[in-house]
N, C-alpha and C positions, 0 to 999 in steps of 0.2 A: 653423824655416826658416833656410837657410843666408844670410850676407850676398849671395852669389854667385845662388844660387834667388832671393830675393825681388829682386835687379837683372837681374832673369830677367824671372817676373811683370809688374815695373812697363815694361818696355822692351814686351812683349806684350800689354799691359793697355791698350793705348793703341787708340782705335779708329782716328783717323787714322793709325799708323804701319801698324795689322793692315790699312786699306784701300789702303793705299801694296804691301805685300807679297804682298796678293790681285791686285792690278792687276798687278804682277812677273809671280807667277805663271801667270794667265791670258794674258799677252802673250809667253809663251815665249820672248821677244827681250829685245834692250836697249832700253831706253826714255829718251827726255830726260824732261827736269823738265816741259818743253810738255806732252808726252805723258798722264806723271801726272798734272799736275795736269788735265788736258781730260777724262782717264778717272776720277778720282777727285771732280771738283770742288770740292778744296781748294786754297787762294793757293800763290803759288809760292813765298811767304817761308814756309810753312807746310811745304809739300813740302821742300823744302830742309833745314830742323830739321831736320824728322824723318829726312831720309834718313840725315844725319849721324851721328846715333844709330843709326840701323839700321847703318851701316856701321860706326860703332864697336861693336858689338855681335857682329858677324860673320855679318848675315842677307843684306847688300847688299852687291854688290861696283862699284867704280866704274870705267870707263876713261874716258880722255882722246885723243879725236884733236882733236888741234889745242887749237880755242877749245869743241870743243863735247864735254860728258859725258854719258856715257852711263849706263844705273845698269841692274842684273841683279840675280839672287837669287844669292848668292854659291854657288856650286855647290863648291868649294874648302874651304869652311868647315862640320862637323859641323852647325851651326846651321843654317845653308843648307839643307842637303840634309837633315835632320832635316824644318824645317816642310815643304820642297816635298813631300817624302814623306806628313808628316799630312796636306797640301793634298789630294794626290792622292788618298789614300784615303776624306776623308771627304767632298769635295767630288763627287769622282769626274771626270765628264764640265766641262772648261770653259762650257760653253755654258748648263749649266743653274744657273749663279751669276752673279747681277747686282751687282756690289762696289763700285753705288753707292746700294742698298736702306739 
């Protein structure tokens, strides 16, 4: 396995980060940190890492109005639309996945 695959692996290997980009997904919109962390019920210092990584990774895209950020599945980036895509297919319907089971 390549250096590049297993810094793959370990960034998706992560449950808190895969329920941070399930909650993404499911919410079709942008979301603050409030938001994830209220839908995921992980801390916000916790939400925060992670997202970091996810956006340094290129799964999460973030914008800025003003004081308050907002955070999206990066639809821009290969990665992005790569998982929304396995999201889609193998979860199928949002409704019938709960991403805080």
């Amino acid at each position: 396995m390549s250096l590049h695959e297993e810094s793959l692996v370990n960034l998706l290997g992560n449950r808190s980060r895969l329920r941070i980009l399930i909650t993404l997904w499911k919410s079709r919109e942008e979301l603050t940190v409030y938001r994830i962390c209220k839908s995921t019920g992980l801390k916000r210092s916790v939400v925060y890492r992670h997202v970091r990584v996810l956006i340094d990774g290129g799964f999460v895209e973030r914008k800025r109005y003003g004081e308050i950020f907002l955070f999206t599945l990066n639809l821009k980036s290969s990665y992005g639309r790569a998982f929304k895509e396995f999201l889609d297919k193998t979860l199928g319907k949002v409704d019938e996945f709960d991403v805080e089971g």
